[in-house]
C-alpha positions as CSV (number, residue, x, y, z in Angstrom):
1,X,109.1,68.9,102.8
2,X,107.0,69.5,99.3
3,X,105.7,73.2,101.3
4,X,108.8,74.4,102.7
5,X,110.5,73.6,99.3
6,X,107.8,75.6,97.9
7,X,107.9,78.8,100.3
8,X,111.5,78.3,100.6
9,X,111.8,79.0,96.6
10,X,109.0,81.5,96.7
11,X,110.7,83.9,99.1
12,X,114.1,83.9,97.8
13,X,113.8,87.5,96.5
14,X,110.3,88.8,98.1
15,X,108.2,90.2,96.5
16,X,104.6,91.4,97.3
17,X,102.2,88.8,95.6
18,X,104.9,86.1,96.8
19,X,104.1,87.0,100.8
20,X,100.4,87.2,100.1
21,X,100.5,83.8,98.4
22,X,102.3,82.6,101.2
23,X,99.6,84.0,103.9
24,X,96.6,82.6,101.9
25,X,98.3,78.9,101.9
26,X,99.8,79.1,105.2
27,X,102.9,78.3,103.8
28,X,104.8,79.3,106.6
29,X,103.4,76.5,109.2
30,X,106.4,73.8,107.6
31,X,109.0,76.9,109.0
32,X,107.8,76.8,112.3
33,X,107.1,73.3,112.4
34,X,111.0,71.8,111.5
35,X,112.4,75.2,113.8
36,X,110.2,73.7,116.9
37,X,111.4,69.9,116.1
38,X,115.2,71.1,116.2
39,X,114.6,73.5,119.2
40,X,114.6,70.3,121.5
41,X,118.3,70.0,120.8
42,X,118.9,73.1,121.7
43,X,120.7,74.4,125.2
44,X,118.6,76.8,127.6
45,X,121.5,78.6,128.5
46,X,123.4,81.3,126.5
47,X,125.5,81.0,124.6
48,X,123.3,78.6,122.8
49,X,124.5,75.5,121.5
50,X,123.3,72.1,120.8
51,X,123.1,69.7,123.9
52,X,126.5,67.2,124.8
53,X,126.1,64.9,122.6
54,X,123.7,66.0,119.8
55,X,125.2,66.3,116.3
56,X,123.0,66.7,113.7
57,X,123.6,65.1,110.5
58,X,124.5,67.1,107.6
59,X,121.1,67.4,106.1
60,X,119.6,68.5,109.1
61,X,122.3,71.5,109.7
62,X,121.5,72.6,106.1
63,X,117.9,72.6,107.3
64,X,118.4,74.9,110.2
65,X,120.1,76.8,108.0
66,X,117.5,77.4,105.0
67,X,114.4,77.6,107.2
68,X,116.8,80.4,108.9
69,X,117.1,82.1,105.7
70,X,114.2,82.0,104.6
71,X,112.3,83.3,107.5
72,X,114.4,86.5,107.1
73,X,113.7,86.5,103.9
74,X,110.1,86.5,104.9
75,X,110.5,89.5,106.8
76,X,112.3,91.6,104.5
77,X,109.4,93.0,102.8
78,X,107.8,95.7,104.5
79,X,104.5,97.0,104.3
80,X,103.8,100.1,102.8
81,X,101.0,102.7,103.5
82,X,98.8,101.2,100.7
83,X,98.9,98.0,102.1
84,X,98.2,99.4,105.9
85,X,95.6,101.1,104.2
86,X,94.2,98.1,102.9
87,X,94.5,96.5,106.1
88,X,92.8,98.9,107.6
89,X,89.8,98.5,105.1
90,X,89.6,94.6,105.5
91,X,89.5,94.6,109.1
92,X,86.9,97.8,109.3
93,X,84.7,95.3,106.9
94,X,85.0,92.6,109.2
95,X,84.9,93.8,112.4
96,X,83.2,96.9,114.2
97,X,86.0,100.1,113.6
98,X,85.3,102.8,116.7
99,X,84.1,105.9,115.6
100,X,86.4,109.0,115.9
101,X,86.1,112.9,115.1
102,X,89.1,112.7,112.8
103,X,89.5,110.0,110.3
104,X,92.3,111.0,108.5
105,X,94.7,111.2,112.4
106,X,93.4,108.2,113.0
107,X,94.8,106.5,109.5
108,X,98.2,108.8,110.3
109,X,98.7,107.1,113.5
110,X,97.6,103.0,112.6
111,X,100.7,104.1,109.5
112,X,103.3,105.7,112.1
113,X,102.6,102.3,114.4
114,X,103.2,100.0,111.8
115,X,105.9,101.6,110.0
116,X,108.4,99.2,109.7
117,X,106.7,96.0,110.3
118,X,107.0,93.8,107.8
119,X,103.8,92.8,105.3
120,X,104.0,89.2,105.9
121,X,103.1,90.1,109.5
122,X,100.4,92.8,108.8
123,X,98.6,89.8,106.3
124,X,98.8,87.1,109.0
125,X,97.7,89.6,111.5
126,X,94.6,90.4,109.4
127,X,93.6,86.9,108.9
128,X,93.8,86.1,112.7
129,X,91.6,88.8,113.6
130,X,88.5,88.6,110.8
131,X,89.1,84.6,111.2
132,X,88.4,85.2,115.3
133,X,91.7,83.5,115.7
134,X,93.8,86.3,117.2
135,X,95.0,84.7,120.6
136,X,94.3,88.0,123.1
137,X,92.6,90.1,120.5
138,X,89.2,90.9,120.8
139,X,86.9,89.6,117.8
140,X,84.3,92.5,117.6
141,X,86.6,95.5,117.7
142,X,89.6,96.3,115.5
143,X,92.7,96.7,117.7
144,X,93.8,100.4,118.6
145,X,96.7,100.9,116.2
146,X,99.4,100.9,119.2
147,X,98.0,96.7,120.2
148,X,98.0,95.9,116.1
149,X,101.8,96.9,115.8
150,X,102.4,94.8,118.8
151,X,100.7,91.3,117.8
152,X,102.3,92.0,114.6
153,X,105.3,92.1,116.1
154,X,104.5,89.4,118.0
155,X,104.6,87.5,115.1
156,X,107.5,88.1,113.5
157,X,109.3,87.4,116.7
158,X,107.4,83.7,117.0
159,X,108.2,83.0,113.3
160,X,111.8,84.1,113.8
161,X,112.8,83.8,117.6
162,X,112.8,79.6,117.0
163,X,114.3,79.2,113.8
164,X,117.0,82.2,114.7
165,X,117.9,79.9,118.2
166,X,118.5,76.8,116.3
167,X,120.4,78.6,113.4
168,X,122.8,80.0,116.2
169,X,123.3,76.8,118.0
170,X,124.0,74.8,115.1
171,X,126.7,77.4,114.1
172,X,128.3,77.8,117.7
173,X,128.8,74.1,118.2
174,X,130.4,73.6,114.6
175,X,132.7,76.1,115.1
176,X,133.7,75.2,118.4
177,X,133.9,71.5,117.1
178,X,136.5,73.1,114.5
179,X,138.2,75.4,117.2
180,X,137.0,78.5,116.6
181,X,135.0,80.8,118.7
182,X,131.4,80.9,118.8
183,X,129.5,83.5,116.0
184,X,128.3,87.1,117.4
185,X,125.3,87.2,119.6
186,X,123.3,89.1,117.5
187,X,120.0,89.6,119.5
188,X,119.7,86.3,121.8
189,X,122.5,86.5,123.8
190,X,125.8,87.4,124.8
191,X,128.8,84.7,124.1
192,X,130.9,83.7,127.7
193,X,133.6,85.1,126.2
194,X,132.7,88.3,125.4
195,X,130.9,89.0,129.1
196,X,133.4,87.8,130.7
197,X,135.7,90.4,128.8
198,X,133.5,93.1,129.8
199,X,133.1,92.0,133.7
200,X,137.0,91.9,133.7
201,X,137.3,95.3,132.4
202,X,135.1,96.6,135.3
203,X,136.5,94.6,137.5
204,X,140.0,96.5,137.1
């Protein structure tokens, strides 16, 4: 609870020495950790919502809550083209860089693939791959900008896919438990009501 008190305050407004920080301590291990543990009360099915007969205690909703938070939080920081840049020199130092005709594309097109991802991902990507621990990757060559962008983005969507499921399902079943309708979709998945809406408008 001591670390994701401590990365939970650290990446309340994010700032770049704040997301290396929390790369170098692995700060964000207690974020996946307590998003797994409440995953196991969640429902397969969409709409998400807790399983018949789970109810979490207060405490435990705020939990799902904050880790919720501050994953996006996390995320919000994107990487710049000095920091690719810098990505790009750490990995070339650590692992073998193929040799091109063109340097200067090459750098273009690593900074149009990974515009957009976000720094925390591009620092914890780095670390995999010089650590050799880069599930997929290869640990003599660096990745071809087009497979970097994508284990980046891989992830972002393993630190956030969890913690987003069990934020979602906590709020559907305490608004239904007060009445009310379940929250948008967002990204995982459609509520009944709202497909059933659209199959009905087909339908006639």
């Amino acid at each position: 609870m001591e670390t994701f008190q401590k990365i939970k305050e650290l990446v309340v407004v994010p700032e770049r020495q704040s997301v290396i920080l929390s790369v170098k301590q692995d700060l964000v291990n207690p974020l996946q950790d307590i998003a797994q543990q409440m995953a196991q009360y969640v429902t397969r099915e969409y709409p998400l919502t807790l399983i018949d007969g789970v109810k979490l205690t207060p405490a435990l909703e705020e939990q799902a809550f904050a880790t919720y938070q501050t994953v996006q939080n996390l995320l919000t920081l994107k990487a710049s083209v000095e920091d690719i840049a810098e990505a790009l020199d750490v990995l070339e130092g650590g692992l073998t860089m193929q040799k091109v005709s063109n340097a200067e594309a090459r750098a273009k097109a690593y900074i149009t693939a990974l515009n957009g991802i976000s720094l925390w991902a591009l620092l914890q990507a780095v670390k995999n791959l010089v650590r050799g621990e880069a599930k997929g990757m290869s640990t003599t060559f660096v990745p071809s900008c087009a497979d970097l962008a994508q284990y980046c983005r891989d992830l972002e969507n393993r630190l956030s896919g969890t913690a987003e499921k069990v934020f979602i399902a906590v709020e559907n079943s305490r608004n239904l438990a007060l009445g009310g309708k379940r929250i948008s979709f967002m990204r995982i998945g459609k509520p009944c009501e709202e497909l059933h809406g659209n199959l009905s408008s087909k339908a006639a």
